[in-house]
Every structure is written in structure tokens, then in C-alpha cells.
DRENFI-657450 format. One record per residue (C-alpha): x, y, z. Coordinates in Angstrom, 2 decimals, padded with zeros to 5 digits. Last residue first. Example, Ala and Ser with C-alpha at 12.3 -4.5 7.8 and 13.67 -1.06 7.14 Angstrom:
+---------+---------+---------+
:      px :      py :      pz :
+---------+---------+---------+
:  013.67 : -001.06 :  007.14 :
:  012.30 : -004.50 :  007.80 :
+---------+---------+---------+
This chain:
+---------+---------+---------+
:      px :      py :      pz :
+---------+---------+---------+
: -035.37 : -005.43 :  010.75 :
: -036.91 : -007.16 :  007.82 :
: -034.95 : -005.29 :  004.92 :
: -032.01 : -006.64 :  006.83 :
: -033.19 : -010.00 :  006.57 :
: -034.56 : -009.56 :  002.79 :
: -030.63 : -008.30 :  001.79 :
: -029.10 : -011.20 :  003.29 :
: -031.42 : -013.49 :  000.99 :
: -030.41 : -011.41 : -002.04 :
: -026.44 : -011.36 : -000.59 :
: -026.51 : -015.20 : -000.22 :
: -027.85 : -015.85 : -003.43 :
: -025.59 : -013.35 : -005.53 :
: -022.47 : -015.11 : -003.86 :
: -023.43 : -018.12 : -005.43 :
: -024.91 : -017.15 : -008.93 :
: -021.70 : -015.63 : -009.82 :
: -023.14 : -015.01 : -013.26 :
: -021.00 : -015.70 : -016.05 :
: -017.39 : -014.81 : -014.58 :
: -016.86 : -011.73 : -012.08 :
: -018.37 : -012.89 : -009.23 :
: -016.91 : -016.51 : -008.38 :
: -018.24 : -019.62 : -009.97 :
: -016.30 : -023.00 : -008.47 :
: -018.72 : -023.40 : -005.84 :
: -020.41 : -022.32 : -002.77 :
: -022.58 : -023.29 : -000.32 :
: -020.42 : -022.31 :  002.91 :
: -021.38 : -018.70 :  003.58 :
: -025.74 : -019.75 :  003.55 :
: -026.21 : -020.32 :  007.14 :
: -024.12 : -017.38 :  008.21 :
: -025.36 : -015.24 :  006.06 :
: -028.17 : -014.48 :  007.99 :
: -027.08 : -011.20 :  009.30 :
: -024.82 : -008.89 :  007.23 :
: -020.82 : -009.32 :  006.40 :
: -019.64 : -009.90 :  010.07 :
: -022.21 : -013.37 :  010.43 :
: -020.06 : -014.58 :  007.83 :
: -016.74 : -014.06 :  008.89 :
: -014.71 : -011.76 :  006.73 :
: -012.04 : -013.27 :  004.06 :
: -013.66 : -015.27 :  001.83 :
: -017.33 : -013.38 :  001.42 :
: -014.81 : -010.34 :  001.21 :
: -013.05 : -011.57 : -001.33 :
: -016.02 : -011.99 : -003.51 :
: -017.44 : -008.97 : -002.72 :
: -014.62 : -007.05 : -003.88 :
: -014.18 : -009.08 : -007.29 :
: -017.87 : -008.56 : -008.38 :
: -017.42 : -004.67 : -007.15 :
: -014.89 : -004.56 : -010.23 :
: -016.57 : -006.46 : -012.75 :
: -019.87 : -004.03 : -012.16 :
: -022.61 : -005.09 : -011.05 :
: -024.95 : -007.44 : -012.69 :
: -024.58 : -008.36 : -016.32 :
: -028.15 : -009.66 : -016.09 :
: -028.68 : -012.20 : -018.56 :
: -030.42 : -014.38 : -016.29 :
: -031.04 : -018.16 : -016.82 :
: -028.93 : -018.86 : -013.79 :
: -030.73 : -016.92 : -011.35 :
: -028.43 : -014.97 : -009.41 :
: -028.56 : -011.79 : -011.21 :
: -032.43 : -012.13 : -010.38 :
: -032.30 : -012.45 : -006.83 :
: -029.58 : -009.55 : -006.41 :
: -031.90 : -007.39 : -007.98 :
: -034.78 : -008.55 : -005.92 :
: -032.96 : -008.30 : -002.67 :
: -032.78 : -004.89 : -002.99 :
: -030.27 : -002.12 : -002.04 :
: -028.22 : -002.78 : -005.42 :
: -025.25 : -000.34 : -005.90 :
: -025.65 :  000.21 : -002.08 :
: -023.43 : -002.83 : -001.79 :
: -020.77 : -001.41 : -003.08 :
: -020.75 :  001.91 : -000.60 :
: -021.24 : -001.20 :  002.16 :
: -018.39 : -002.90 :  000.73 :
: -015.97 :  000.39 :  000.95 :
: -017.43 :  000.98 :  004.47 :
: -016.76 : -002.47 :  005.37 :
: -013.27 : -002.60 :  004.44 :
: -012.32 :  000.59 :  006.20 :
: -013.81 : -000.48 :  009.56 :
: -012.55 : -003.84 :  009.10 :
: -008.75 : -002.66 :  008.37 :
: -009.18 : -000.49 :  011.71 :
: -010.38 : -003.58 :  013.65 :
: -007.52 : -005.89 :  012.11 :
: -004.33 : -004.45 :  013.90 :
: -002.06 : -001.97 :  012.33 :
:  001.60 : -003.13 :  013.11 :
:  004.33 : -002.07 :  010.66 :
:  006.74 : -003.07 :  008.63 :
:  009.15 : -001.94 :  006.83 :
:  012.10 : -003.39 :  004.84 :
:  015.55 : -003.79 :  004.25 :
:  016.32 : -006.39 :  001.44 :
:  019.69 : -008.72 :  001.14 :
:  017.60 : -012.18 :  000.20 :
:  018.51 : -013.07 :  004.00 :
:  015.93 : -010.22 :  005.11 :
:  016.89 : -007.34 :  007.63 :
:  013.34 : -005.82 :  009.50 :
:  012.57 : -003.18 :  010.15 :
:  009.71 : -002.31 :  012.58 :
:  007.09 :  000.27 :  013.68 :
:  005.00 : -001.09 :  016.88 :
:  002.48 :  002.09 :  017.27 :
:  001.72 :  001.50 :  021.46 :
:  002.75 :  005.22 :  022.26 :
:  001.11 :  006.35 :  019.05 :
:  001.15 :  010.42 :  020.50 :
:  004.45 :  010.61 :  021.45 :
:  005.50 :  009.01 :  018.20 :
:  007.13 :  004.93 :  018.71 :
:  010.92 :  004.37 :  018.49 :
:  011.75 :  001.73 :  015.53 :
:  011.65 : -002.12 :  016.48 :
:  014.94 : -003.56 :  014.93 :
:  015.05 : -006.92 :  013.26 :
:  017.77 : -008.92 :  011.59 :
:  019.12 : -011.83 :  009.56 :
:  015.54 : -012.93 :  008.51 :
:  013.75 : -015.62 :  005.85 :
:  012.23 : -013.90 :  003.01 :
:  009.31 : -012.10 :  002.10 :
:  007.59 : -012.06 :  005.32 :
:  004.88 : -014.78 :  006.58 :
:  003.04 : -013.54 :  009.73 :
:  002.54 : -015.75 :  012.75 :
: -001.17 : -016.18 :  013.50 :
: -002.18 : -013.27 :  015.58 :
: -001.52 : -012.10 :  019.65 :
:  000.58 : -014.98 :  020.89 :
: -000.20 : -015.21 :  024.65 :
:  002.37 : -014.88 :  027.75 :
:  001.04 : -014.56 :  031.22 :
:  003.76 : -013.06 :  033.97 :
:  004.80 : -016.24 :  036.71 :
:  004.01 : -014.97 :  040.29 :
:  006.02 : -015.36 :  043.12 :
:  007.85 : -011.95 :  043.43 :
:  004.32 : -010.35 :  043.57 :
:  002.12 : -008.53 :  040.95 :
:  003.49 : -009.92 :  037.86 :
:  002.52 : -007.80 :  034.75 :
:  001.29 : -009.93 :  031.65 :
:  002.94 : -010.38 :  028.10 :
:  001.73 : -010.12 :  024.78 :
:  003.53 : -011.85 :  021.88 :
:  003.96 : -010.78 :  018.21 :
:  005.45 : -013.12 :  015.60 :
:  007.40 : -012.50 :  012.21 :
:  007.85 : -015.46 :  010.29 :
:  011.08 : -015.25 :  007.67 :
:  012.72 : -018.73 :  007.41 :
:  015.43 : -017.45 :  009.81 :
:  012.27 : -016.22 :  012.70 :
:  011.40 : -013.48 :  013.95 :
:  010.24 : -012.55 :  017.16 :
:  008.39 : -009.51 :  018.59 :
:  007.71 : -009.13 :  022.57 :
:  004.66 : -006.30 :  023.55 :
:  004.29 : -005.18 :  026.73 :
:  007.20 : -002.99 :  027.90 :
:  005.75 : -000.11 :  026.49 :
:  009.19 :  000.59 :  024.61 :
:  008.79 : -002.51 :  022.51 :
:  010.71 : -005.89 :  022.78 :
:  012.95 : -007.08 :  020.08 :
:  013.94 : -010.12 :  019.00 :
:  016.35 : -011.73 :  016.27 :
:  017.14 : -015.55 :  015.20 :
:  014.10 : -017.10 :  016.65 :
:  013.18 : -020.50 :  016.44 :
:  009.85 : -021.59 :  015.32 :
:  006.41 : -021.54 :  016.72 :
:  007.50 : -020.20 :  019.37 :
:  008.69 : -021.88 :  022.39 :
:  007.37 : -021.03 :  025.99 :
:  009.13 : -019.38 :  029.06 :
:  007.64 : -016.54 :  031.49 :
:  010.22 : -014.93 :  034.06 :
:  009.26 : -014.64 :  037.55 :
:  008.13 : -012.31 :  039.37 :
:  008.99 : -008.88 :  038.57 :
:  011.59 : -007.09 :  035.37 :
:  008.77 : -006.20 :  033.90 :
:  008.26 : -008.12 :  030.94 :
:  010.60 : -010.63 :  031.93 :
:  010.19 : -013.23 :  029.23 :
:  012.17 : -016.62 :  028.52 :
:  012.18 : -017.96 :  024.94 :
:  013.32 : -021.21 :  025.03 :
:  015.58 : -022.57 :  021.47 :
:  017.75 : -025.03 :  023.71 :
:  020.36 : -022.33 :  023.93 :
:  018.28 : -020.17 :  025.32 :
:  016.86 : -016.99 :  023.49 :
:  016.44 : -014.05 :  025.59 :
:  013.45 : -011.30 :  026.76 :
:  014.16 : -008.51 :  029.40 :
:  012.34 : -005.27 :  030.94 :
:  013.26 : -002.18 :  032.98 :
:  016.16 : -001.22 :  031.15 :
:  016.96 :  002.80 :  032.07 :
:  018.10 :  004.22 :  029.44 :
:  020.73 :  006.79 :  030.29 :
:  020.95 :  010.79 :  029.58 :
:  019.89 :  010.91 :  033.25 :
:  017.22 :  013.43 :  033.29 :
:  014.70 :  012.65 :  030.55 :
:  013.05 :  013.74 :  027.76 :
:  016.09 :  015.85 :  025.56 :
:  016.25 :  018.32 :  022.69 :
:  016.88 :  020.99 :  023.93 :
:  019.94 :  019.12 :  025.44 :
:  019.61 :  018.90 :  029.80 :
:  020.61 :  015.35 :  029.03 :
:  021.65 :  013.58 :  026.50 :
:  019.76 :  012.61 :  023.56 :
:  019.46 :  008.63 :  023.30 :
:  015.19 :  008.65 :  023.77 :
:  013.17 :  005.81 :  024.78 :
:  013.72 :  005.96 :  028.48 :
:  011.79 :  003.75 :  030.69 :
:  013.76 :  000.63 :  028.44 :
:  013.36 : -002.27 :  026.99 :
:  015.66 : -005.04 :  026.53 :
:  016.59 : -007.91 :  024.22 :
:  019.08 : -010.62 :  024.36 :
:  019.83 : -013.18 :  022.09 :
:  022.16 : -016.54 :  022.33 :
:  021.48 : -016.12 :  026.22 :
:  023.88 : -018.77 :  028.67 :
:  023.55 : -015.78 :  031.26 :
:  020.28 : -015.25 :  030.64 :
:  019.02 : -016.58 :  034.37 :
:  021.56 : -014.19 :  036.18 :
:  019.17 : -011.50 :  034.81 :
:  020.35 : -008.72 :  032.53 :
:  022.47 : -005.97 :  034.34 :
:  020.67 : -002.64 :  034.75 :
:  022.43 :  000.66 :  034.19 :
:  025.72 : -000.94 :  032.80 :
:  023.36 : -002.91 :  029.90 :
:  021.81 :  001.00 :  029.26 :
:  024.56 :  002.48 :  029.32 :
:  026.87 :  000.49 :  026.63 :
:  023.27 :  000.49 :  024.37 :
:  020.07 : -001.31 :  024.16 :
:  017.61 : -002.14 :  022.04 :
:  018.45 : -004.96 :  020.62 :
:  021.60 : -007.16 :  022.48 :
:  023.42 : -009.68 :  020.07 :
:  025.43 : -011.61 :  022.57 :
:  029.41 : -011.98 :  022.43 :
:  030.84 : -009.16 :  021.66 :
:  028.10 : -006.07 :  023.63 :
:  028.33 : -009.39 :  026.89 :
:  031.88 : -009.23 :  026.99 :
:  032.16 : -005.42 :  026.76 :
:  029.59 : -005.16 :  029.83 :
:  031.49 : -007.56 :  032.04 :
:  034.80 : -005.31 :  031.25 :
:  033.10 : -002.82 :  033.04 :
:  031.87 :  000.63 :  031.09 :
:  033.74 :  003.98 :  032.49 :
:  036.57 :  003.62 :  029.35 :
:  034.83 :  002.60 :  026.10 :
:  037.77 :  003.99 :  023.81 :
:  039.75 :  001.38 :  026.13 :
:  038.57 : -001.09 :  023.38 :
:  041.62 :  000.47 :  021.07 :
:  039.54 :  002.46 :  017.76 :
:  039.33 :  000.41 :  014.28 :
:  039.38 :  002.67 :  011.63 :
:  036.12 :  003.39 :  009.95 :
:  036.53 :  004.36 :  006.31 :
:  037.11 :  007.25 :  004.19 :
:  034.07 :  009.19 :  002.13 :
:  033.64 :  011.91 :  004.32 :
:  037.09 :  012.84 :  006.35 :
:  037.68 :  010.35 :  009.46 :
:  041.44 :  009.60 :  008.09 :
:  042.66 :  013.44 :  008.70 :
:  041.47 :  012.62 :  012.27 :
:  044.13 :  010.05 :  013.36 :
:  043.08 :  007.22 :  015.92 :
:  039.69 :  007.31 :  013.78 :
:  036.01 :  008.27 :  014.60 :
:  033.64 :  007.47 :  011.61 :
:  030.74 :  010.09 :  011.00 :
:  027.24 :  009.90 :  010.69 :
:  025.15 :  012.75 :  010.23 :
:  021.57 :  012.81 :  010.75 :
:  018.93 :  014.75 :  008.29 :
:  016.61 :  017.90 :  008.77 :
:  019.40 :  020.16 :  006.83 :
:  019.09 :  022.92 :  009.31 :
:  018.87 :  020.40 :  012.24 :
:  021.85 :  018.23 :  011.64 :
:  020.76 :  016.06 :  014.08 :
:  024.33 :  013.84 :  015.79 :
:  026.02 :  010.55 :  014.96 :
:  029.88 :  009.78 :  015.77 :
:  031.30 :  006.86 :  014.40 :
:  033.57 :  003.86 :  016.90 :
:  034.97 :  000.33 :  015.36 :
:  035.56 : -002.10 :  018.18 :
:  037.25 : -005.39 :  018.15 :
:  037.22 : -008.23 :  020.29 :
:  038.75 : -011.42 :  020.39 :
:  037.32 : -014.78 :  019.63 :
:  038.55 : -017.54 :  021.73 :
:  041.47 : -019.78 :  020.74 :
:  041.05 : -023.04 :  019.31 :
:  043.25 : -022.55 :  016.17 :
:  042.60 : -020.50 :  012.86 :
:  041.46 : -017.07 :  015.12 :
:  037.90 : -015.96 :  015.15 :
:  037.30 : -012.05 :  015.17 :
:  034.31 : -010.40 :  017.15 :
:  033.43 : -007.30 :  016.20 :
:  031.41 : -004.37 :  018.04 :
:  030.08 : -000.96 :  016.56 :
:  029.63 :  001.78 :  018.53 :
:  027.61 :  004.58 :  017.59 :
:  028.55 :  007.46 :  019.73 :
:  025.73 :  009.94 :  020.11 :
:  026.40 :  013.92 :  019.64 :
:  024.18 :  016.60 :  021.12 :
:  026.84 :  016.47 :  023.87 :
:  026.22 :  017.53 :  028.28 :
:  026.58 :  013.71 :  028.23 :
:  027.75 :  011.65 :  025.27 :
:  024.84 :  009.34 :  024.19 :
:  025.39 :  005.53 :  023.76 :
:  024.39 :  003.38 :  020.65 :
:  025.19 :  000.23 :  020.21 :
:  025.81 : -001.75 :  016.95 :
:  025.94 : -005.47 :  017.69 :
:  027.70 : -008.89 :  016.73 :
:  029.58 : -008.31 :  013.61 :
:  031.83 : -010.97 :  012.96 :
:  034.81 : -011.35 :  011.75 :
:  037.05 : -014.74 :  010.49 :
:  036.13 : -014.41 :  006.49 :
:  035.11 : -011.12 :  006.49 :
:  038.39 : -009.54 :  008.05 :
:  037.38 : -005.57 :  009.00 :
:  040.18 : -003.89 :  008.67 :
:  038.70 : -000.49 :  007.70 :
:  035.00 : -000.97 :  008.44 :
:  033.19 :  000.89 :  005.05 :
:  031.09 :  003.77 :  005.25 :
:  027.66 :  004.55 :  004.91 :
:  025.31 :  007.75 :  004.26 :
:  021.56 :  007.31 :  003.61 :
:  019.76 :  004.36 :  002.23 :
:  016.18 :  004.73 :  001.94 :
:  013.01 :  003.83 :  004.05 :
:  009.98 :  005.79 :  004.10 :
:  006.95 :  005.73 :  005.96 :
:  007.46 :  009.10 :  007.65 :
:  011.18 :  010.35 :  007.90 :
:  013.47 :  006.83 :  007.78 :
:  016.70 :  007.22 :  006.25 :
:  018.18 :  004.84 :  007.14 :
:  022.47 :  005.60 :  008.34 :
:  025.34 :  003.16 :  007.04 :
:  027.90 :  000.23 :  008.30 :
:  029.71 : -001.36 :  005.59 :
:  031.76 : -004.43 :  006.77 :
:  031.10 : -006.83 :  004.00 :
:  028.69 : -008.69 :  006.15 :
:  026.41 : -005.76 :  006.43 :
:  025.58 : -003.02 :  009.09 :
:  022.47 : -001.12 :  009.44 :
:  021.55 :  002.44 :  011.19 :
:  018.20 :  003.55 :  012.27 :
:  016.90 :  007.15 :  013.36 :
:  014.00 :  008.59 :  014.97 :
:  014.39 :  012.13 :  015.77 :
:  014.65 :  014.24 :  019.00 :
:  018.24 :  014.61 :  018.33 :
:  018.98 :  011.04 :  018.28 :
:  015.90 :  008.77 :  018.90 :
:  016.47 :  005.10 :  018.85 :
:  017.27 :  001.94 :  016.11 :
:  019.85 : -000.69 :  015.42 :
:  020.26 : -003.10 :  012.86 :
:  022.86 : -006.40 :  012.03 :
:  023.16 : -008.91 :  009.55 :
:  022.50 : -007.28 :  006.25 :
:  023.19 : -009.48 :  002.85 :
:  025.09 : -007.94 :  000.77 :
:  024.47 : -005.17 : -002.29 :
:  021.52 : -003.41 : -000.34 :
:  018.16 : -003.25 : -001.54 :
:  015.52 : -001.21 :  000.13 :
:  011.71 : -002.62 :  000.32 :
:  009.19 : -000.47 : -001.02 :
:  007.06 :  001.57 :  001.36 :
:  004.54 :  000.23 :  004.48 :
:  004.71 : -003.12 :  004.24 :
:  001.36 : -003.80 :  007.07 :
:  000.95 : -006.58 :  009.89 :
: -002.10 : -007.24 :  010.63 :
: -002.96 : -010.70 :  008.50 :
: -005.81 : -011.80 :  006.65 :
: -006.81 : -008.41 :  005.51 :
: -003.73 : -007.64 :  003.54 :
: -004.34 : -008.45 :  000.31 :
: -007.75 : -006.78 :  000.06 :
: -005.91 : -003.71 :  001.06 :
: -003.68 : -003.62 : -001.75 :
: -007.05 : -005.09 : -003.92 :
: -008.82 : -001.70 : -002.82 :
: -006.13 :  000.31 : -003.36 :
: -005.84 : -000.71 : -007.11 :
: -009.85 :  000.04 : -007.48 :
: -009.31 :  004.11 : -007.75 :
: -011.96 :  004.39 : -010.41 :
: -014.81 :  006.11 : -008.40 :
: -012.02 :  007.32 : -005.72 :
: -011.23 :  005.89 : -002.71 :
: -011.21 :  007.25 :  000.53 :
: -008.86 :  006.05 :  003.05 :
: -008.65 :  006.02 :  007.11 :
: -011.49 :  004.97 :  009.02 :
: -011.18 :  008.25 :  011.38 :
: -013.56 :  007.96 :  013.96 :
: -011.35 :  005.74 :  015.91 :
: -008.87 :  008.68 :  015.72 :
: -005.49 :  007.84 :  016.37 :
: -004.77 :  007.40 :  012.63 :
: -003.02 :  004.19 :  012.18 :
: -005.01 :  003.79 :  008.82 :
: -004.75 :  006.71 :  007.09 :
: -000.77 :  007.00 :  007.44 :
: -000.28 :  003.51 :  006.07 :
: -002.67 :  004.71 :  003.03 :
: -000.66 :  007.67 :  002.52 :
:  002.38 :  004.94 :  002.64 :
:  001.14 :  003.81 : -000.57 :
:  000.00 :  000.00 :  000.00 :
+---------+---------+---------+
């Protein structure tokens, strides 16, 4: 759908049902039709990238969303992300970088205090030939709001400045470039891929003793902005996230849940294994997704004593994406949508894309006024009584309005399209609307038609 549509529909407003078509506009119509089974919304065209992305980070710099990716070449770039869109911004390569032995593991982001700057940090772990442990490496950029050009600016930090100039690559920094963060924190930024979080934010709140075998970590946090403190720009008071929520991946493929940080954590499998997480600012809401490319949405409870176990229930039928996943990063929500659940999400067939949440009652309330401005075509059962008989030569409606009531007899509930069709939804056959007669469908609205004409 055109990201005008995307706008329309997560309107705030539950007055506001979100598009108005024109006479002949009939494309948006099948967009929506297509996307009626399932909640989850493509909101622009997916972004290409020439290999395969493996790692993405999002937050607020500067009061603005922003989103950075990494590949398994080494380049490391900003998204641009304003409204719906998604486009490649500024990127530079990792200097160094060894693709056959390194890995990228996680880009962090960490706000300087009294700075309008964020450091973007951007950790590496490198396996040697023999049995040795990996060792880790740390590449280090500088991101700030460049206000009067409305755009972020990303910038590699290098031992010698003359090599940071646009266009030039990172140069790997020494680790004690993270000086103030405990050696614990380094070890867990190499050697578990943390979303939504940053050097701070892990040294604010250290994840449970029970994820300490993790293979994926994911936090959220009280704060969901990364501009420092006292900046005009700035929410809170400490410059810090403070993590007040965690979610990791056991080795045996468990997903344990701490949506609050109380009681104890939840565990339960998904439907199939996750390869990246991500929990949403709220606190509430746990997103999984999987290497063969389902996306999953889980709703967690609130423990009200140390004893108690949080609830955990899936909240729709696991989405299909594109392609199967590398990466997923849950974008930071508008003041006034805290609860919007905005993704992106890194596919193995080297596509960015976006995704977000819209829920099914808002695509109902825009379906059924387009079916009930269709349906007033032919307000009487009579009409639709004689279309259906099979000696008519009725052309009926028109082709178009053939084809939306047809997928919305297969899509809606009966008893949801008018009363009484309940009894009549599963006599059907191999005519649809839009061939000879579509004597079916034409049957059930006539007789649906005398019930509400009844009323």
C-alpha cells in the first residue's frame, strides 16, 4: 500500500477509518484486500543493499527517529526513515574488517553527556585458525541532528582525524575507547546480540543471572530517547536508558520473558526459532522473527508479587515475510502512538524493509465501508435475486465490485458481512463474481438483503 494509506489507517482517531477511494481508484482496494488476513502492514518499497545485512539498530537522536544497518562486507550506514519511508543514507566501510574470520555482533548506541552527539559503537568479534577464543574489536562513528538540513550525520572516529574525512573508512579504535563501562559489559556487547540497548543502558541494569547462557538478548527501556541530558532536545534526566524489561533466546531454542523485570520470568517456544527479538518501549509487547522469515507478536502480563509467573499469549497467527531474517529492529514509537510497533526488519535475500503493526479492527472499519458503498449499488434483494438466477442475462454489477465482494465473502466471517449469512457462507462453488453469473455469492447477498430489509 502507498504509505498515505499507512498514514490513514493508524490514525489515532477511531472515527477516522482512514482512506477514501475514488470512483476508479480500485488498485487500493485489492492492496488492502491483500492484507486483511494478517495485521501486519509493508509500508514503502523494500531497500536493496548489495550484501546481505546482519545487524540493525534503532532510537531517537536529536529528538528524531533514526536507524543504522551493518552488512557482512563491513559497511555500516544511516536509514533514512522520515514518515513511511526507508532509503539508504550515508555509509562507510569498516577499515580492517576480516570477512572471512569477523563478525559483527551489535551496533550500540550511547549518548555523550552535556553532547548533542551519540557514539555509535560498533562491536566485532574475530575468530582465530586454532582453538582460541574470539577477540574483540571495536569500530567507533559519531552521529548527531543536523537540524538545518533535517537529516543525521554519521561520521567514523579514527586514531588520526585526517582519516575520518567523508568518504574514508572506519578505523578500528583500542577497546579502552569505552573507558567507564566494566569489562562484564564489553563481553556481553561481543558476544550476545543485544536490541535495544546500548553500553549504558546494559551498565544501568544488568540482565538476569538466568540469561547468562542467552544466544539473544533484548531489553526495553523507561527511556526511549538517546539525547543527552539537559539538550533541547532531551526527555529525561539521566541521559541513560533505564532497562526495565528482558526477553532471551536459550540455547535449547526457550524464549524466557521478563516483561517487567517482577516475578518470575515466562518461558514457551515459538512456533519456530528465533534468530532476532525485540521488545517494545511499552514494555508489553515481545516480537520474534524467525530465519525462514515469520514474524510473531507476543503479549505479556505484569506480575504482581515476586512469586508470580507473567502470562504470555501470541496475539495473531505468525506472519509470513518475504524472506527468511538476519535482523530486526523495532523503531521508536510518536508521542502520540505510544503502542504504534514500527519495525525493520533485515531479510537473508539482502532487502531492508518496513513493517508495521495496524491491527484488524481499523482494516474492518475501512473494508466495510468500501463494501457497504458497493453494496448500495443494489439495495434490494430482488436485484440480487435475479442476477443470481442462472437463466439471467443480467450483467450485474460491475466487474470490479464482483471481485470485492467476492473476497470479502472469503475473508470476513459470515455473520460480520450482514445477518443471515451465516447459514448460507459455505454453499459455494467454483463460480466466483466476475465470470457468467456468480450465482453463489448473488444468493446469499439477495437473501441477506430480505433479513435486513426485515429489521
Amino acid at each position: 500500500m502507498q504509505a498515505l494509506d499507512a498514514q490513514a489507517l493508524d490514525a489515532n482517531d477511531p472515527a477516522h477509518t482512514g482512506i477514501t477511494l475514488a470512483a476508479d481508484d480500485w488498485q487500493r482496494v485489492e492492496r488492502l484486500s491483500r492484507h486483511l488476513r494478517q495485521p501486519w502492514l509493508r509500508t514503502t518499497d523494500t531497500c536493496e543493499l548489495e550484501e546481505m545485512p546482519v545487524e540493525l539498530a534503532a532510537g531517537r537522536v536529536g529528538g528524531q527517529p533514526v536507524a543504522l544497518y551493518a552488512t557482512a562486507d563491513g559497511q555500516v550506514g544511516l536509514l533514512d526513515i522520515r514518515g513511511d519511508g526507508l532509503a539508504r543514507d550515508e555509509h562507510f566501510a569498516l577499515d580492517g574488517l576480516q570477512t572471512d574470520t569477523d563478525e559483527i555482533r551489535n551496533i550500540l548506541l550511547s549518548p555523550r553527556r552535556y553532547s548533542t552527539e551519540v557514539d555509535v559503537f560498533v562491536c566485532v568479534r574475530r575468530w582465530a585458525n586454532d582453538a582460541k577464543p574470539p577477540s574483540p574489536h571495536l569500530w567507533r562513528a559519531s552521529l548527531w541532528w543536523d537540524a538545518p538540513n533535517h537529516r543525521h550525520r554519521l561520521r567514523p572516529i579514527a586514531e588520526h582525524r585526517e582519516t575520518s574525512e567523508r568518504g574514508q573508512g572506519w578505523t578500528e579504535v583500542p577497546l579502552p575507547d569505552l573507558a567507564g563501562h566494566s569489562d562484564d559489559i564489553l563481553i556481553r556487547a561481543f558476544e550476545i546480540q543485544v536490541q535495544n540497548s546500548g553500553p549504558d543502558a546494559l551498565a544501568d541494569r544488568a540482565p538476569p543471572p538466568e540469561a547468562a547462557g542467552a544466544r539473544l538478548l533484548a531489553l526495553c527501556r523507561t527511556a526511549s530517547s538517546l539525547d543527552p541530558p539537559h539538550s533541547p532536545q532531551s526527555s529525561d534526566q539521566t541521559g541513560s536508558a533505564r532497562a526495565t524489561g528482558w526477553a532471551w533466546l536459550e540455547e535449547d531454542d526457550r524464549v524466557c520473558w521478563w516483561p517487567a523485570g517482577r516475578g518470575k520470568p515466562s518461558e514457551f517456544r515459538s512456533s519456530a526459532p528465533p534468530v532476532a527479538m525485540a521488545l517494545a518501549e511499552t514494555g508489553s509487547d515481545l516480537l520474534l522473527a524467525s530465519g525462514n522469515g515469520l514474524l510473531l507478536r507476543y503479549r505479556g502480563g505484569v506480575a504482581t508479587s515476586a512469586d508470580e509467573t507473567p502470562t504470555v499469549e501470541p496475539l495473531s497467527p505468525p506472519h509470513q515475510l518475504d524472506a527468511g531474517v538476519s535482523g530486526l529492529a523495532l523503531l521508536p514509537a510518536p508521542a502520540d502512538v505510544p503502542d504504534r510497533l514500527d519495525i525493520l526488519v533485515a531479510g537473508r535475500n539482502r532487502r531492508l524493509s518496513r513493517w508495521r503493526w495496524l491491527g484488524t479492527e481499523r482494516l474492518e472499519r475501512v473494508w466495510d465501508q468500501i463494501v457497504s458503498r458497493c453494496l448500495a449499488q443494489w439495495p434490494q434483494a430482488e436485484q440480487w435475486r435475479a442476477w443470481a438466477d442462472p437463466d439471467s442475462r443480467l450483467a450485474g454489477p460491475e466487474p470490479e465490485v464482483r471481485q470485492l465482494l467476492w473476497l470479502h465473502a472469503t475473508w470476513r466471517q459470515p455473520e460480520r458481512l450482514l445477518d443471515g449469512y451465516c447459514q448460507l457462507a459455505h454453499q459455494r462453488s467454483r463460480v466466483r463474481p466476475g465470470t457468467l453469473a456468480g450465482q453463489e455469492l448473488a444468493a446469499l447477498l439477495a437473501a441477506a438483503s430480505e433479513l435486513r430489509a426485515a429489521e
